[in-house]
C-alpha positions as CSV (number, residue, x, y, z in Angstrom):
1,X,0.0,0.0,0.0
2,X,1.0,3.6,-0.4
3,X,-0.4,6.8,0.1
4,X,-0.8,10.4,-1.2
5,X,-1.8,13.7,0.2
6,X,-4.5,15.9,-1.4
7,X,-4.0,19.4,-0.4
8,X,-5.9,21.5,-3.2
9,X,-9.9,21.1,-4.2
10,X,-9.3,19.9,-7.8
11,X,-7.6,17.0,-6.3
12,X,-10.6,16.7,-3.9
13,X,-12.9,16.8,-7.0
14,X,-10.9,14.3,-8.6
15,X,-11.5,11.7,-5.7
16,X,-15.5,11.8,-6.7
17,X,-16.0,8.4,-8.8
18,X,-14.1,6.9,-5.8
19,X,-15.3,8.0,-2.9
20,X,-18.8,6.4,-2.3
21,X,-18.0,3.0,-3.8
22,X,-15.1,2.7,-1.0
23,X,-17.7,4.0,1.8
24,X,-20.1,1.7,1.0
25,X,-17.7,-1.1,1.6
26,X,-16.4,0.7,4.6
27,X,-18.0,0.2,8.4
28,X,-17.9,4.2,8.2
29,X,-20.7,3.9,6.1
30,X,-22.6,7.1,7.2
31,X,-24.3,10.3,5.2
32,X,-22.2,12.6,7.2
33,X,-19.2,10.7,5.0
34,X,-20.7,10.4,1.9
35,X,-19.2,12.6,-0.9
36,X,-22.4,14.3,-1.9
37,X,-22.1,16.1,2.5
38,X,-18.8,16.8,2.2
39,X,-18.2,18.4,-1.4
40,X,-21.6,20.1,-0.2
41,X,-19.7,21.4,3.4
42,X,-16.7,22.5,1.4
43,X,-18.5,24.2,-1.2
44,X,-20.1,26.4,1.4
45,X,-16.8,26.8,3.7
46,X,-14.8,29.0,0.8
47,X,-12.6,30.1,3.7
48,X,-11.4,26.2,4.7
49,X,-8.5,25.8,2.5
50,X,-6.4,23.9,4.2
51,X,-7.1,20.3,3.3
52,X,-4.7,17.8,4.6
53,X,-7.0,14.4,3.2
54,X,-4.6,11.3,3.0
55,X,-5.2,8.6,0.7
56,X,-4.3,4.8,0.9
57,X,-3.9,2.7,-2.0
58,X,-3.6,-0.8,-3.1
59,X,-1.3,-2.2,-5.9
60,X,-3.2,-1.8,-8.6
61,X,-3.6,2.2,-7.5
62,X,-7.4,1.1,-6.1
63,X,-8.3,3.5,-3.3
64,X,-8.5,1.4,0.1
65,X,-9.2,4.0,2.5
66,X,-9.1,8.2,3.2
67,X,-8.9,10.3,6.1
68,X,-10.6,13.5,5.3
69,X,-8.5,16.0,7.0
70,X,-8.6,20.0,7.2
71,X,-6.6,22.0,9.6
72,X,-8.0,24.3,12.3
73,X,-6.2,26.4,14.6
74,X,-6.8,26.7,18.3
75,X,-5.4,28.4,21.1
76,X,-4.3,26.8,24.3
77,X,-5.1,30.4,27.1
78,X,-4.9,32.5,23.9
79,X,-1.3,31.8,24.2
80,X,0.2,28.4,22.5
81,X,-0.9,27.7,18.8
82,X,-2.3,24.3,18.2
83,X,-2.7,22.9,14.6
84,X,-6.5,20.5,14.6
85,X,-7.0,18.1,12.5
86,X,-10.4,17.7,11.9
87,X,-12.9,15.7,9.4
88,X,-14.3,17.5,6.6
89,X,-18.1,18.2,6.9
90,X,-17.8,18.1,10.8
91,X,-19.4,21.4,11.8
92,X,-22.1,24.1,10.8
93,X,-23.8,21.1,9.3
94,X,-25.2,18.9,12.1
95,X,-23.0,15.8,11.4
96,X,-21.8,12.9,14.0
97,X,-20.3,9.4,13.4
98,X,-17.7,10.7,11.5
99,X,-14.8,8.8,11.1
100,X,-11.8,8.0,8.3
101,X,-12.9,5.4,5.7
102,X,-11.2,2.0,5.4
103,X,-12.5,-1.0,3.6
104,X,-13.6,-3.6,5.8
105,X,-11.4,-6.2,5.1
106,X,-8.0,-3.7,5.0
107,X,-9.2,-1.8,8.3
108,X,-5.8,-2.0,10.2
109,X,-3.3,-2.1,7.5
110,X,-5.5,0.9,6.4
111,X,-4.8,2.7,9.2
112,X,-1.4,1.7,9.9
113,X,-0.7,3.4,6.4
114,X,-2.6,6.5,7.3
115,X,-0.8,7.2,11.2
116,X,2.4,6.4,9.2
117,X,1.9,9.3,6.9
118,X,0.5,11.4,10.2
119,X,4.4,10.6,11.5
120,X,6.0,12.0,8.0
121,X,3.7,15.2,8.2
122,X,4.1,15.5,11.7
123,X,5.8,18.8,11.6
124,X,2.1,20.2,10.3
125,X,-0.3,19.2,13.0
126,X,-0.5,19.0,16.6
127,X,-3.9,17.2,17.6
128,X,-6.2,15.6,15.9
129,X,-10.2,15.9,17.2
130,X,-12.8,13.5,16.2
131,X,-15.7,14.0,18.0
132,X,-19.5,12.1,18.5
133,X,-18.2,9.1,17.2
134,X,-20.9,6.0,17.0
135,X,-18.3,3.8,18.6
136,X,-21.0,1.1,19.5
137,X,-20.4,-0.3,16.3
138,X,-16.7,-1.4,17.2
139,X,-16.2,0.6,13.7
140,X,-13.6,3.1,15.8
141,X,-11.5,0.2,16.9
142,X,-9.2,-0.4,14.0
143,X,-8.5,3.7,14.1
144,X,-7.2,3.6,17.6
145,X,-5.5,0.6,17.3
146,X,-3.9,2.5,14.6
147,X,-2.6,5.8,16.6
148,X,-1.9,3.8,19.6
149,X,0.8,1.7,17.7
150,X,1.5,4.5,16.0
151,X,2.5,6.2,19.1
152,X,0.2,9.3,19.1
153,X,-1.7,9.4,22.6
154,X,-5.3,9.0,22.5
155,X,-7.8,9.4,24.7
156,X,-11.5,9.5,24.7
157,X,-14.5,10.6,26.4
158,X,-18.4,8.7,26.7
159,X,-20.9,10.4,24.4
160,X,-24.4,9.7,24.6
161,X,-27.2,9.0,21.3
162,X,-30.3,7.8,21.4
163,X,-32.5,5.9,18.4
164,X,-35.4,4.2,19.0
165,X,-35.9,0.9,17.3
166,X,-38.8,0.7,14.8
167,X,-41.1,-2.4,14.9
168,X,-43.2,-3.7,11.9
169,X,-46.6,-1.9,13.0
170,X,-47.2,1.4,14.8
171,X,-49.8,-0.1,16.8
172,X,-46.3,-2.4,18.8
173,X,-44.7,1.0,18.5
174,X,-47.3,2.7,20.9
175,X,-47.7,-0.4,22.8
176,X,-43.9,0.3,24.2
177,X,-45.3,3.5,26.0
178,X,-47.1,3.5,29.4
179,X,-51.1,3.7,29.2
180,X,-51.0,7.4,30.5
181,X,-48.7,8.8,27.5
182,X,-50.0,6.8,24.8
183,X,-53.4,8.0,25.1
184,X,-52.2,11.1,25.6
185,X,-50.1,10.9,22.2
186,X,-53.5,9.6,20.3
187,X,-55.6,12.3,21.9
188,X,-53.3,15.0,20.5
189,X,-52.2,13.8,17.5
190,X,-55.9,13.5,16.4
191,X,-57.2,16.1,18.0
192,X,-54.6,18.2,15.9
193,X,-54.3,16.1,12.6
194,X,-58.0,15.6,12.2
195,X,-59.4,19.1,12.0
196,X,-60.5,20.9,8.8
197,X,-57.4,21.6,6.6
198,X,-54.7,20.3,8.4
199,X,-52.2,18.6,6.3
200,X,-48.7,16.2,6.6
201,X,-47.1,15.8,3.5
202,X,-43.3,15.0,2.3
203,X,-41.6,17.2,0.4
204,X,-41.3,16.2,-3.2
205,X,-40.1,18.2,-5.5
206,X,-37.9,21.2,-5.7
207,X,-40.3,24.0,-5.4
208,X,-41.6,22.4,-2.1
209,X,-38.3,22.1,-0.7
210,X,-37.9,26.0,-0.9
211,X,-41.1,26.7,1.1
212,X,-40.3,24.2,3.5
213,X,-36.6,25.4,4.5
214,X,-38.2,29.0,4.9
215,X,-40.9,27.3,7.0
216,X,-38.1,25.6,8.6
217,X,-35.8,28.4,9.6
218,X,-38.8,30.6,10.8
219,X,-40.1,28.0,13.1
220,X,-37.3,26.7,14.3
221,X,-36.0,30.2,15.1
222,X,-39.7,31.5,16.6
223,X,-39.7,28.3,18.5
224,X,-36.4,29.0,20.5
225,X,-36.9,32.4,21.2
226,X,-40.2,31.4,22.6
227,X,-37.8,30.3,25.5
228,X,-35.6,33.3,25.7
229,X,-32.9,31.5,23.3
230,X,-32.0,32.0,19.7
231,X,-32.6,29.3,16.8
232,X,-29.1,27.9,15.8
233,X,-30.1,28.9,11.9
234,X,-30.6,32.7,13.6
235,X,-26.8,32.5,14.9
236,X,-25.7,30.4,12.5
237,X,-25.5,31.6,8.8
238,X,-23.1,29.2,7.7
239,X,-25.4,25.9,9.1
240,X,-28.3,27.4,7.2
241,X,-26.5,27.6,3.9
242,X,-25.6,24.2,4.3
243,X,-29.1,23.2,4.4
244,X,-30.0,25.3,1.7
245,X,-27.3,23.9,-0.5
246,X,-27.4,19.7,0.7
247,X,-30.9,19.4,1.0
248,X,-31.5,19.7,-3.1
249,X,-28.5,16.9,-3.5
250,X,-30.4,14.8,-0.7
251,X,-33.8,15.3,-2.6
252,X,-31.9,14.2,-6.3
253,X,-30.5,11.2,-4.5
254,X,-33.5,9.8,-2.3
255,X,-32.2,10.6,1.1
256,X,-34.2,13.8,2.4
257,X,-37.0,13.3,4.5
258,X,-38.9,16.1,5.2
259,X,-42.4,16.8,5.9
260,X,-44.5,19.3,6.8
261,X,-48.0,20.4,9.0
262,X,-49.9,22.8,7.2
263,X,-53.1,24.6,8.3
264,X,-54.9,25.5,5.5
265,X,-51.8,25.9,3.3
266,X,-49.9,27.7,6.4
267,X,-46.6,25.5,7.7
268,X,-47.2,25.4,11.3
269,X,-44.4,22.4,12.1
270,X,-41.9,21.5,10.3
271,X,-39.0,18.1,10.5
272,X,-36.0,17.8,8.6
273,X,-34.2,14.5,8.8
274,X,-32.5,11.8,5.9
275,X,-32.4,8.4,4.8
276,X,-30.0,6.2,5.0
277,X,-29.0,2.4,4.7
278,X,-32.3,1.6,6.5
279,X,-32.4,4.8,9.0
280,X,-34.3,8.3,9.4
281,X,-31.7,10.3,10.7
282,X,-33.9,13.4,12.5
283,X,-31.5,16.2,12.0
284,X,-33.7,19.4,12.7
285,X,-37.2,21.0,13.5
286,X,-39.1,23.3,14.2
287,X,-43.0,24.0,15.4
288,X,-45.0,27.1,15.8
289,X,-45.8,27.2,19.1
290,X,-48.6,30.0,19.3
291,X,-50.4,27.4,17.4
292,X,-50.1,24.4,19.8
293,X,-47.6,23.4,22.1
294,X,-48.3,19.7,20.8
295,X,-48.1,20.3,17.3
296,X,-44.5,19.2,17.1
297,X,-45.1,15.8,18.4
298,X,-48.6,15.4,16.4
299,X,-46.3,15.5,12.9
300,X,-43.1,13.1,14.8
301,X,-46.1,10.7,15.5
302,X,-47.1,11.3,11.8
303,X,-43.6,10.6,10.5
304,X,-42.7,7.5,12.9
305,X,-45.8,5.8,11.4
306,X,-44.7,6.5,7.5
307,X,-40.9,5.3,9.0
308,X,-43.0,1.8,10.1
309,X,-44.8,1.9,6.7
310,X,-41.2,2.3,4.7
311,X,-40.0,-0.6,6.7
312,X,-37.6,1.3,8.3
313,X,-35.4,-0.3,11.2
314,X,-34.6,2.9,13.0
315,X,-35.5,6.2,14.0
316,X,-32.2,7.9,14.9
317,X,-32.5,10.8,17.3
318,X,-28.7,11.0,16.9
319,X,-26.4,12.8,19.8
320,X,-28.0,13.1,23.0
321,X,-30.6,11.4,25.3
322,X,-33.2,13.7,27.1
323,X,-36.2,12.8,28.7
324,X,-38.1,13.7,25.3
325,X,-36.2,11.1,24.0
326,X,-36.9,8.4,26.4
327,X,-40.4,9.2,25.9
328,X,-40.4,8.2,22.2
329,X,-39.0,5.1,23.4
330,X,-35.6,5.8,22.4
331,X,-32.9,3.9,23.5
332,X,-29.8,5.2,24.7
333,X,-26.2,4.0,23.5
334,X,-22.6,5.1,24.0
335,X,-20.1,6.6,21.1
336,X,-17.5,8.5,21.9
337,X,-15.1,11.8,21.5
338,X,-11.7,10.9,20.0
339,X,-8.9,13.0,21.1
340,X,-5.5,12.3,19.7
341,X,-1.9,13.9,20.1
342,X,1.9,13.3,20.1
343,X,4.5,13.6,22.8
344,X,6.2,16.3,23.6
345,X,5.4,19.0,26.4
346,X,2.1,20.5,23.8
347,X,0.6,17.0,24.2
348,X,1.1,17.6,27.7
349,X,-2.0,20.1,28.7
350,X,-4.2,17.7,26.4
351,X,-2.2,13.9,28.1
352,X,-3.8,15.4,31.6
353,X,-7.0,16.3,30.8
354,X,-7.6,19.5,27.9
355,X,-10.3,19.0,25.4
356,X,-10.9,21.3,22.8
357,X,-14.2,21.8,23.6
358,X,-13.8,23.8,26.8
359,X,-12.3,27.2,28.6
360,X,-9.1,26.7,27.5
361,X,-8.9,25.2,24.1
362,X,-10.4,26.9,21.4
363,X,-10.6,27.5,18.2
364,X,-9.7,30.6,16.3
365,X,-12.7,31.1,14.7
366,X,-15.7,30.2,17.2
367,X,-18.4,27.2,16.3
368,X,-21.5,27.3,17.4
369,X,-22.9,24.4,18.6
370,X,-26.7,23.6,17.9
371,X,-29.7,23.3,20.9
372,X,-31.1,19.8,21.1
């Protein structure tokens, strides 16, 4: 095997026909990996230029695996420079289980390959941060076998998800609940869904997508400051011009799920979320509540059933696990944050207990993290 180091955005572009085959037989086998979110992230994050993606290759020059690398700087106290690696797509976006890619059946000579060009470019990083990482999977394993032999120190840190597994009938869906909130849940939900001119419906086609992302940011936004806090697409311009450039890709390609509640033609709640190798991942909502504080959960109801219709085998809340959650019978599971870094007294502050998450590591340019 041998590897190469893509630095510029036409060589990016040139790793297209590639990319999604090797994912696919990859246990990284997310949407948050899959070209079409990445080349999306990157088209909207003019300002990230400096790629650092390595490439492993077999014999016959096959690609075998890819870390997606871009470098952030952070500041340890405002004082000491530190040079991030980070994966491609991994913020303003609303993406988790990111990972580099392997093929399944080269996963550690993969990754031996990739920490052994870490070691050659060594003078050009100093930590690499991989966080909410679906480690249940044992899909992380081979990648910290990989630093550890490679002698770059890792540690890591629980993080919690939550999905709640979808049975073949909504009717053993609501039998999961206690008697008090499931006849709560069918009061409200028809109560709301059956009066005159109330709507769901999945967005279809381009010109619905439009409305619905309006509806989307409005609600969402209207629905925070409802409790004196602001909607991440009203602090975040960046995240929302994601969404407004992904979620046409998503719709070409079959993965956007998206519906709406409409009152007489008027969006009054609104859920984003993708499809995916069997999986709604709910990425995003938002509800008007001056209309009804229930009207959020009478179109999740709505869009749980059409996820039993599909066939669908999961309902994937994604990071987190809230009493909401739990209540949607959600079950709660443990990935992880990956934190890796070499020796030398500026691995030190992160060996004994730095993340760059908190008071004292940051990043130069601030990231805003979304409410849940």
């Amino acid at each position: 095997m041998r590897y190469e180091v893509i630095r510029s955005r036409d060589q990016w572009q040139a790793l297209r026909d590639e990319w999604n085959p090797l994912l696919a037989a990859s246990r990284a086998d997310h949407l948050f990996m899959t070209w079409e979110w990445l080349d999306s992230w990157l088209q909207v994050q003019q300002s990230i230029t400096d790629l650092l993606i390595i490439c492993v290759r077999g014999p016959a020059g096959e690609l075998l695996g890819v870390a997606p690398f871009y470098r952030a700087e952070y500041r340890l106290l405002r004082l000491w420079r530190y040079r991030a690696l980070r994966i491609i797509g991994d913020v303003d976006s609303g993406a988790e289980y990111q990972t580099w890619i392997a093929r399944a059946a080269d996963e550690d000579s993969v990754g031996a390959v990739i920490v052994q060009a870490l070691s050659k470019l060594r003078g050009e990083w100093d930590l690499i941060w991989m966080p909410m990482i679906g480690s249940w999977s044992g899909a992380h394993d081979p990648v910290v076998r990989a630093l550890q032999d490679g002698r770059v120190g890792v540690r890591s840190r629980p993080r919690g998800f939550s999905a709640v597994p979808l049975p073949t009938d909504y009717d053993t869906f609501l039998a999961g609940m206690s008697a008090n909130r499931r006849q709560q849940l069918r009061r409200t939900t028809r109560k709301i869904l059956s009066q005159p001119g109330v709507e769901v419906r999945q967005v279809a086609t381009a010109a619905e997508l439009a409305t619905a992302l309006l509806s989307l940011f409005q609600l969402h936004g209207k629905r925070w400051r409802s409790v004196g806090q602001p909607g991440v697409f009203d602090r975040n311009g960046r995240e929302r011009e994601f969404y407004e450039r992904f979620t046409p890709v998503a719709l070409e390609r079959g993965w956007l799920a998206m519906f709406t509640l409409a009152d007489n033609g008027e969006h009054k709640a609104v859920q984003i979320g993708y499809v995916y190798r069997g999986v709604l991942l709910q990425l995003q909502e938002g509800f008007d509540p001056d209309y009804s504080p229930h009207v959020g959960n009478a179109l999740r109801a709505w869009v749980i059933q059409d996820c039993i219709r599909q066939g669908l085998r999961e309902y994937d809340f994604l990071g987190g696990h809230s009493e909401h959650k739990r209540r949607w019978l959600a079950v709660e599971r443990t990935g992880m944050d990956l934190l890796g870094f070499c020796p030398g007294y500026r691995g030190l502050p992160l060996r004994i207990g730095v993340w760059p998450t908190g008071a004292y590591l940051r990043p130069v340019e601030a990231r805003v993290a979304e409410p849940r």
